[in-house]
NUTOR-922124 format. One record per residue (C-alpha): residue number from 0; residue in one letter; x, y, z. Coordinates in steps of 0.5 Angstrom, whole numbers, always signed. Layout:
<dolos>
[NUM "A" [X Y Z]]
...
</dolos>
This chain:
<dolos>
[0 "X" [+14 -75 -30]]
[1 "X" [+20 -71 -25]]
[2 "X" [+18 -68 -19]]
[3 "X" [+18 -62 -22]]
[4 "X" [+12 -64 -26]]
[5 "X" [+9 -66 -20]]
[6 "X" [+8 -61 -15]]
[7 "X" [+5 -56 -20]]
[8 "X" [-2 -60 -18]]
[9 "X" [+0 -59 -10]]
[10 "X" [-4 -55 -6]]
[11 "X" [-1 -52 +0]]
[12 "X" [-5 -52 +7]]
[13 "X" [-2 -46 +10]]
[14 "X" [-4 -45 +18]]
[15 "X" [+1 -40 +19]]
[16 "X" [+0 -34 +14]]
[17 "X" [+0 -28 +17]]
[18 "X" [-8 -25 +18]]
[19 "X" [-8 -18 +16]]
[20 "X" [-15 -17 +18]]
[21 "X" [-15 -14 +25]]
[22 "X" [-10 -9 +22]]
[23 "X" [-15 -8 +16]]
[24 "X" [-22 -7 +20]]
[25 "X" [-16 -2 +25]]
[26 "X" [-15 +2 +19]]
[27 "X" [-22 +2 +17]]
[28 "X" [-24 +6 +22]]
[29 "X" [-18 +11 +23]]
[30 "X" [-20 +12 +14]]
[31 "X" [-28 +14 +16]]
[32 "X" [-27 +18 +22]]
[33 "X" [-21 +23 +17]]
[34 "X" [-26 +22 +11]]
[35 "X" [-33 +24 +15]]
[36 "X" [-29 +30 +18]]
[37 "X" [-25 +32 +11]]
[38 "X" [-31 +31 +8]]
[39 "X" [-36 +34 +12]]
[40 "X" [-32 +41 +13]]
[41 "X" [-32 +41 +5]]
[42 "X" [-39 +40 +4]]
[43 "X" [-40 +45 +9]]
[44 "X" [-35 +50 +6]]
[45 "X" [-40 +49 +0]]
[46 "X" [-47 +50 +2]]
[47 "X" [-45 +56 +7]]
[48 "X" [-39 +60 +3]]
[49 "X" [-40 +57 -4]]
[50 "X" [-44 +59 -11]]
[51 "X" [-48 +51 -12]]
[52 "X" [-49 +53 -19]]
[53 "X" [-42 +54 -21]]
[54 "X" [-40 +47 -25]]
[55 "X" [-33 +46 -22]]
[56 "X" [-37 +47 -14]]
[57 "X" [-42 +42 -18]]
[58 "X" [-37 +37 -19]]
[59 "X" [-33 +38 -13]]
[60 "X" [-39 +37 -10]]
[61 "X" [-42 +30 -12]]
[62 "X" [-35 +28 -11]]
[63 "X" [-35 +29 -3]]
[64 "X" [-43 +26 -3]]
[65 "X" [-39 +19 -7]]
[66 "X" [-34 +19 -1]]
[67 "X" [-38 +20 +4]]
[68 "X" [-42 +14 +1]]
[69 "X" [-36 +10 +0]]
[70 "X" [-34 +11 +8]]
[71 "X" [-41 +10 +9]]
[72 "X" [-40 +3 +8]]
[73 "X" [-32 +2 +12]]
[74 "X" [-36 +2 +19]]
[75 "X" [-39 -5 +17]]
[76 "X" [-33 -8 +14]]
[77 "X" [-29 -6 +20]]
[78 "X" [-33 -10 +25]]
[79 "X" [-33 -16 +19]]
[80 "X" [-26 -16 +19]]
[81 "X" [-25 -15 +27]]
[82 "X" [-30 -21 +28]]
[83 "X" [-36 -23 +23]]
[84 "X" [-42 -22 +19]]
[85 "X" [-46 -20 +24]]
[86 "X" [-52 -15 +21]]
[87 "X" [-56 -21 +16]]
[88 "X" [-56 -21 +9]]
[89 "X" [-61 -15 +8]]
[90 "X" [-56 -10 +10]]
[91 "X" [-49 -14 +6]]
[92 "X" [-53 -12 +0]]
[93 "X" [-55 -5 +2]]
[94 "X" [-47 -4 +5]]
[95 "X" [-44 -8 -2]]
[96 "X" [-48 -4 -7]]
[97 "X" [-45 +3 -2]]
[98 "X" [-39 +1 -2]]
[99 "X" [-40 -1 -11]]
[100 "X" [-44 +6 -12]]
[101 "X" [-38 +10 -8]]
[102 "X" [-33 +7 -12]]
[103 "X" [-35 +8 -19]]
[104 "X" [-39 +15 -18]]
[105 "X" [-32 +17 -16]]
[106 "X" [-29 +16 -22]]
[107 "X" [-33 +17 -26]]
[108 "X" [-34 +24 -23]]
[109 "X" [-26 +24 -23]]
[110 "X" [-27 +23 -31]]
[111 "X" [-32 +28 -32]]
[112 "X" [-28 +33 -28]]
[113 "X" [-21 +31 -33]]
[114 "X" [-25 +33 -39]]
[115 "X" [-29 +39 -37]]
[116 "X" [-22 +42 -35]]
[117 "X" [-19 +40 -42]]
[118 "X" [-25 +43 -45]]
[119 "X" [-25 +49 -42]]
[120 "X" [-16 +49 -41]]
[121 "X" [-13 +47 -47]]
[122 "X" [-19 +47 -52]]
[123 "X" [-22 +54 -49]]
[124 "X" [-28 +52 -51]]
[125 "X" [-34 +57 -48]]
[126 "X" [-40 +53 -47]]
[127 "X" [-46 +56 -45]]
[128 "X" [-50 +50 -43]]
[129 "X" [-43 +48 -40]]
[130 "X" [-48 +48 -33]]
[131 "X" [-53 +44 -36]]
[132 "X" [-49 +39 -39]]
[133 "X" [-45 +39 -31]]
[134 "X" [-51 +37 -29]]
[135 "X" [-53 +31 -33]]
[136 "X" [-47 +28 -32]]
[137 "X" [-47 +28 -25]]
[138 "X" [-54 +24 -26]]
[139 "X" [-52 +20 -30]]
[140 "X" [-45 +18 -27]]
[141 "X" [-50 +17 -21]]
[142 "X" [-54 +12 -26]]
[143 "X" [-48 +8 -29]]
[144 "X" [-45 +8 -21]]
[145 "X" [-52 +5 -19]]
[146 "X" [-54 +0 -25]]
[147 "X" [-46 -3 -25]]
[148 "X" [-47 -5 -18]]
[149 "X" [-53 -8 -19]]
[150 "X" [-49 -15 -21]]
[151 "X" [-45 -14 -14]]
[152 "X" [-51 -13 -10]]
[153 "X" [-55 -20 -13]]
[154 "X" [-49 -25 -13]]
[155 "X" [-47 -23 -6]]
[156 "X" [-50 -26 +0]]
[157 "X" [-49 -27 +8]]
[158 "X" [-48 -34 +9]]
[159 "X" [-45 -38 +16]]
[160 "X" [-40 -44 +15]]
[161 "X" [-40 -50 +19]]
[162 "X" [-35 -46 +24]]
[163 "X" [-41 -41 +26]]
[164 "X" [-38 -36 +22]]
[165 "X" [-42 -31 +18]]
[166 "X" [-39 -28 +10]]
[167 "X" [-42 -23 +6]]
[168 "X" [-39 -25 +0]]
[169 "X" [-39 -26 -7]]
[170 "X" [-39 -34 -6]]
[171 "X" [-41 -35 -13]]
[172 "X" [-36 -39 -17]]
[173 "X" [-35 -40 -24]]
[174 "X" [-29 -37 -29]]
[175 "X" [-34 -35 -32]]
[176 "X" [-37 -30 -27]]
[177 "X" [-30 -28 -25]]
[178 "X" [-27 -26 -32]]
[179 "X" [-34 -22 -32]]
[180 "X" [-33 -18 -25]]
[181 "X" [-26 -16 -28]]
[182 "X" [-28 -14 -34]]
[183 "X" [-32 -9 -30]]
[184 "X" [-28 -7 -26]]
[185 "X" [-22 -6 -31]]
[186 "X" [-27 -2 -36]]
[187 "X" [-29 +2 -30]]
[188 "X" [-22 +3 -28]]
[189 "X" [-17 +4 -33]]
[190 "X" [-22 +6 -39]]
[191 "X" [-23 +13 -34]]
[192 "X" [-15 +12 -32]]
[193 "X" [-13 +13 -40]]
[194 "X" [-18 +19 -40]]
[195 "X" [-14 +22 -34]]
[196 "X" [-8 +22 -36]]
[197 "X" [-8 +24 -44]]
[198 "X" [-13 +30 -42]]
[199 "X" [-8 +33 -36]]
[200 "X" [-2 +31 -40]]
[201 "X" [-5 +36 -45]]
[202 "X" [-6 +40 -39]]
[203 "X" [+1 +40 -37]]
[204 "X" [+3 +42 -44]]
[205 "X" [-2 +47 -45]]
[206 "X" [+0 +50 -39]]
[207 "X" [+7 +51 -39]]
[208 "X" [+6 +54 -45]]
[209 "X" [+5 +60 -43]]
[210 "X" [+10 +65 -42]]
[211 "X" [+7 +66 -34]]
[212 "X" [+8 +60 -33]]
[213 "X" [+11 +62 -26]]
[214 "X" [+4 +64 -24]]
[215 "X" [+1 +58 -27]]
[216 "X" [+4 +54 -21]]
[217 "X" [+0 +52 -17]]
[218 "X" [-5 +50 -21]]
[219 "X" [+0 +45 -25]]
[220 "X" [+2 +43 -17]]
[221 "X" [-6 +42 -17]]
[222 "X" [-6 +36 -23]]
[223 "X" [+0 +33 -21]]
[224 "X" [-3 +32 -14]]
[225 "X" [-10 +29 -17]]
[226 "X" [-6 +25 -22]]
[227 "X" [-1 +22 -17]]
[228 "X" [-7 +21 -12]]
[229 "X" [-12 +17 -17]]
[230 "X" [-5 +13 -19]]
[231 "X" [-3 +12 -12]]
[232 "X" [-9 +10 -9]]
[233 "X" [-13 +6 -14]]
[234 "X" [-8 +4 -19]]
[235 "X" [-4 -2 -14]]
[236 "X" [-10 -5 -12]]
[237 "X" [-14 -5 -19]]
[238 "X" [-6 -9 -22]]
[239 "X" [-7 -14 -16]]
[240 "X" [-14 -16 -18]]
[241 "X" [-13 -16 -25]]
[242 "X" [-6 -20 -24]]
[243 "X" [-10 -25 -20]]
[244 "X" [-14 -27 -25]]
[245 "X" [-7 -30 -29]]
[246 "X" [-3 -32 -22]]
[247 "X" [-6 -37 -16]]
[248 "X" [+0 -37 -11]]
[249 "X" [+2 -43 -9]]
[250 "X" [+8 -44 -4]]
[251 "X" [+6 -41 +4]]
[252 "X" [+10 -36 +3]]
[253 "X" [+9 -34 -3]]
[254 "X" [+1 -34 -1]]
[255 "X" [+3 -30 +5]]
[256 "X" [+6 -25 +1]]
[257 "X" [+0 -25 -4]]
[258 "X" [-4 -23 +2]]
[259 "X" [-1 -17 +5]]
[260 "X" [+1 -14 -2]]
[261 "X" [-8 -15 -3]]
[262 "X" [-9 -12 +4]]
[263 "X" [-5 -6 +4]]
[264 "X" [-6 -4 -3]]
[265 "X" [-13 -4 +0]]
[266 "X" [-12 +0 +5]]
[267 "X" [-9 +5 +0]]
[268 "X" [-16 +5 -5]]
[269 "X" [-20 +6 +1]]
[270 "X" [-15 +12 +4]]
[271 "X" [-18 +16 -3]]
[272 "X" [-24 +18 +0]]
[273 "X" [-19 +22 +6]]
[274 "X" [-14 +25 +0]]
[275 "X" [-20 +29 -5]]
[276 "X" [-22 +34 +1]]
[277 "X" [-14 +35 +3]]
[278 "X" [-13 +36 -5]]
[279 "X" [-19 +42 -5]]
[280 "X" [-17 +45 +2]]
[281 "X" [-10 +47 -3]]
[282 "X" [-14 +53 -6]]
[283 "X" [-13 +60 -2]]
[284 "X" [-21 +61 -3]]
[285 "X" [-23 +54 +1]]
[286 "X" [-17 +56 +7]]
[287 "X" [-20 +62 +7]]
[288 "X" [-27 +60 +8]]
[289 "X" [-25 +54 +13]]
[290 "X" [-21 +59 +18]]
[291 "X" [-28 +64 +18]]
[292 "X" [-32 +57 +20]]
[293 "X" [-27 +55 +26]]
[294 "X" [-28 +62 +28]]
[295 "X" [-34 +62 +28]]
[296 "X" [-35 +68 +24]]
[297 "X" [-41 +70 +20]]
[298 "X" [-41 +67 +13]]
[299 "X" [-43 +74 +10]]
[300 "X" [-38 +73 +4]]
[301 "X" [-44 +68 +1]]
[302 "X" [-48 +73 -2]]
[303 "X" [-41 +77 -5]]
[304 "X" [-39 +70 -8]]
[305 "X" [-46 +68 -11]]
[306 "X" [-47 +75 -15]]
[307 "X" [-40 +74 -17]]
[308 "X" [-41 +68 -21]]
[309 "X" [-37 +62 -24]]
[310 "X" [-30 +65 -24]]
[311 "X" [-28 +68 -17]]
[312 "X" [-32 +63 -12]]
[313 "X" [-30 +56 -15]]
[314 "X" [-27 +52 -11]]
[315 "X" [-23 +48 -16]]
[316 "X" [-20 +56 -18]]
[317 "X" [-14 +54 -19]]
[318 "X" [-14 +50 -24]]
[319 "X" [-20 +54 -28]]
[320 "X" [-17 +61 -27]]
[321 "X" [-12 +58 -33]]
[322 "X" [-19 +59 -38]]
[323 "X" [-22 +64 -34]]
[324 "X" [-16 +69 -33]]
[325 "X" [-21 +76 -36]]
[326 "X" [-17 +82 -35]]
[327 "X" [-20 +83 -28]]
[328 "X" [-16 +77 -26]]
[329 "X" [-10 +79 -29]]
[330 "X" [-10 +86 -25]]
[331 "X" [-12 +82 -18]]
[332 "X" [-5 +78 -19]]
[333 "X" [-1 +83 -22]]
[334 "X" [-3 +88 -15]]
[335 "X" [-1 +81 -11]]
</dolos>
């Protein structure tokens, strides 16, 4: 046997690979201090100008109650990332199943979101129990959320090695257990990112179709965003992980590399909860309601927009004013 075959069955002790865990903890905290801030001021443009009852202030709404669960759970990782595991094992299982529930609530809300805009968009269906259906939905992607990180919550735990030093990790072994963490984070993640995509490219087509398509702009610069944001940030680190079930690194170097690509394609993931309300913030509606909350004006627009309805207050209307375009909607842009 050559030295080539050889050395496939080496291991390499690596004592120099670049720690990116100080950085990691560092930028942590920077995401939950802009992601409780985003999405906070969002909640409370909601809940002081906003009709709760509209389907699409319904989703937007559960999505920054998923952020900011997910954030919820970034202080704890900073500081186990910047020293150890310093809060028992109770609170590792409560902060594992936030971060969980955080980050499958958000796509699937992001999902049922795609398909209420291709239902009402492209197939230009008017549901009239489309606000009950809105409803179930959100409960039951709080339901899946909660029972898919139920297998997360009972494998991980908070032990201390012989170095005195405290993980909160899944330390259970086993091809088996890995093959079945993948699977549902690749069900989780690339069923929903297939949905996505093949509902706004109907979208996309469905709006560039019409003859007005130049006063459909911002609404096709609204989908490309929310598109490019759930590839941007989730896709890298979601590729990573299902390619390290296939590729161990072996070499130092290459471990090095495999480590600071894991690290920053993370930080990127977690950087999500901070793009969603950035997103919202580009309808006209939500500036407008923002610049009245920092100047402290009186929210008196609240009982004009619950008694308009569904159309003219949704926080998402640039995206809904496509199938909800009545003719009083049409005057009001002919007039601009």
């Amino acid at each position: 046997m050559d030295d080539a075959s050889e050395s496939v069955g080496l291991v390499f002790l690596c004592d120099n690979i670049f720690d990116f865990t100080t950085i990691s903890g560092a930028f942590f905290i920077v995401i939950f201090i802009l992601s409780l801030t985003g999405n906070g001021l969002l909640l409370c443009l909601l809940f002081i100008y906003e009709n709760l009852k509209n389907v699409n202030n319904l989703f937007v709404l559960n999505v920054a109650c998923s952020d900011l669960v997910f954030t919820l759970s970034l202080p704890f990782w900073a500081v186990y990332y910047l020293h150890h595991w310093v809060f028992g094992d109770f609170l590792c299982k409560c902060i594992t199943a936030a971060y969980h529930i955080g980050v499958y609530s958000s796509i699937i809300l992001l999902t049922a979101m795609t398909v209420d805009r291709f239902l009402t968009v492209v197939l230009n269906t008017g549901r009239p129990k489309r606000q009950l259906y809105a409803v179930c939905t959100c409960v039951a992607a709080w339901l899946i959320s909660i029972a898919a990180s139920l297998r997360d919550v009972i494998s991980v735990t908070a032990e201390t090695d012989e170095n005195n030093y405290t993980w909160c990790d899944d330390l259970s072994e086993g091809q088996g257990v890995k093959l079945g963490y993948y699977l549902q984070v690749s069900l989780l993640f690339f069923l929903p990112l297939a949905i996505i995509v093949l509902c706004y490219s109907a979208i996309l087509k469905t709006l560039l179709q019409r003859p007005n398509r130049l006063k459909h702009r911002a609404t096709v610069v609204v989908v490309l965003c929310i598109v490019a944001a759930f590839f941007l940030c989730w896709g890298p680190f979601h590729m990573l992980i299902f390619t390290a079930t296939f590729y161990k690194p072996i070499e130092c170097d290459a471990q090095e590399l495999f480590e600071i690509a894991y690290s920053v394609c993370r930080i990127l993931a977690y950087s999500h909860c901070c793009v969603n309300p950035l997103l919202y913030m580009m309808s006209r509606t939500l500036r407008k309601h923002l610049s009245h909350l920092l100047s402290c004006k009186n929210p008196g627009e609240r009982t004009n927009n619950k008694k308009r309805g569904a159309s003219g207050t949704s926080v998402y209307q640039n995206v809904s004013m496509i199938a909800q375009n009545s003719a009083e909607e049409l005057e009001m842009q002919s007039k601009k």
